[in-house]
C-alpha positions, 0 to 999 in steps of 0.5 A: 190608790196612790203610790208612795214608798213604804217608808212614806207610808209607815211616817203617814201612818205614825203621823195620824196615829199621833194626831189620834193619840194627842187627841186622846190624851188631852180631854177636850183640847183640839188636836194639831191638824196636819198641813197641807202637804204633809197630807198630800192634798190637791184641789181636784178629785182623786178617782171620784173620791173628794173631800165633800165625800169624806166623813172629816170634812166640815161644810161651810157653816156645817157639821163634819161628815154631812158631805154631799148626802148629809148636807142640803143642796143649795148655792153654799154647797160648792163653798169651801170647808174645812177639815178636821185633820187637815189646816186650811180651808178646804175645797169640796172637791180636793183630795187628800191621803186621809180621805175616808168615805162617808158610811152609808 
């Protein structure tokens, strides 16, 4: 786990919170995703934790959560995805602070 202050915690925290919330309260609208560096994301792995790994994490040409178990296996694999809280393109190898693992 990584280690950040408390109060950089709490305002992750209330971040999040807030995206869950604008969510909810606009029916059907999208909500703002978090940059890049709010979110702490890296290209690389953290511990074996990595975004084709995590449940917010949408394959190229996929669907969130189909990560490496999900997904098929095929030369698109390693393409870059995106994310459902986080702007950008997203590598399927980076990591960020919301990275959540897939259920099995």
């Amino acid at each position: 786990m990584p280690n950040f202050s408390r109060r950089a915690w709490l305002g992750r925290l209330a971040a999040l919170a807030g995206m869950a919330g604008l969510s909810l309260r606009r029916a059907g609208a999208t909500a703002p995703k978090a940059t890049k560096q709010a979110a702490r994301y890296q290209d690389r792995p953290n511990n074996g934790r990595m975004c084709r790994m995590c449940k917010y994490f949408i394959a190229a040409g996929g669907t969130a959560g189909a990560g490496m178990m999900g997904g098929t296996m095929g030369p698109g694999m390693m393409q870059a995805g995106s994310c459902q809280l986080v702007q950008g393109g997203i590598s399927p190898m980076g990591y960020c602070d919301f990275y959540a693992p897939l259920s099995g």
